[in-house]
C-alpha positions in Angstrom: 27.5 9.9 -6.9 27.5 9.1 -10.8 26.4 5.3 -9.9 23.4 6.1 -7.5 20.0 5.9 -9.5 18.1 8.8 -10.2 14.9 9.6 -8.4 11.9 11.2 -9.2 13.4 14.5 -7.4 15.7 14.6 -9.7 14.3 14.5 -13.1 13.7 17.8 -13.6 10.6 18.4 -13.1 10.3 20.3 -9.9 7.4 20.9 -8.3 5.3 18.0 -10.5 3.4 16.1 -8.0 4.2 12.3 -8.6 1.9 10.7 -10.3 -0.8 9.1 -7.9 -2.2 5.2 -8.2 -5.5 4.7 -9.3 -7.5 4.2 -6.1 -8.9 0.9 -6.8 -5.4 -0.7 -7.1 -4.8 -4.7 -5.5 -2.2 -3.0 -2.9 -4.7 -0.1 -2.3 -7.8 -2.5 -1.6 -5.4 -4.7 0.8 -4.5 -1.2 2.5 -7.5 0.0 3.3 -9.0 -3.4 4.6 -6.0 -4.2 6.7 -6.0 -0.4 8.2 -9.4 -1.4 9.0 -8.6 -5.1 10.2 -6.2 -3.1 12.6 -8.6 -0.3 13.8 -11.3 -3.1 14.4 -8.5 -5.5 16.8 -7.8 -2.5 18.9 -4.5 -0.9 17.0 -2.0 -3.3 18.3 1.4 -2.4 17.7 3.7 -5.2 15.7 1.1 -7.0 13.7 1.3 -5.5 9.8 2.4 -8.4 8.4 -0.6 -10.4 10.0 -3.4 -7.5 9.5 -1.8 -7.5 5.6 -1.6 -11.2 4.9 -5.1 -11.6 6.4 -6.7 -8.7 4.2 -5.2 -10.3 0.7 -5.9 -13.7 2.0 -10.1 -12.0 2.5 -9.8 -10.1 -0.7 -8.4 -13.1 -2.9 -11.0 -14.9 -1.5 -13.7 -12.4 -2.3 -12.4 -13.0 -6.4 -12.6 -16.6 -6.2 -16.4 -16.5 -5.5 
């Protein structure tokens, strides 16, 4: 137990709420537009890694412009 790493949970502060990301974060703009890539091809089951790679691949591409 004295080697496992501490967690949030156990730093004391019970009942803090962890600290949230700000909403227009890379990962949270890849989220929401691969959520949506998946909604839009039907929900498949087994494709996150596709529906991800495809939103950053959109979103990158959207920067470069």
């Amino acid at each position: 137990m004295a080697n496992e790493p501490l967690l949030e949970s156990d730093s004391g502060a019970q009942g803090d709420a962890p600290a949230e990301k700000d909403p227009g974060t890379k990962d949270d703009r890849i989220r929401e537009r691969a959520y949506q890539i998946w909604v839009d091809e039907g929900r498949p089951d087994g494709r996150e890694l596709d529906h991800w790679l495809r939103a950053k691949w959109e979103l990158e591409g959207e920067r470069a412009r």
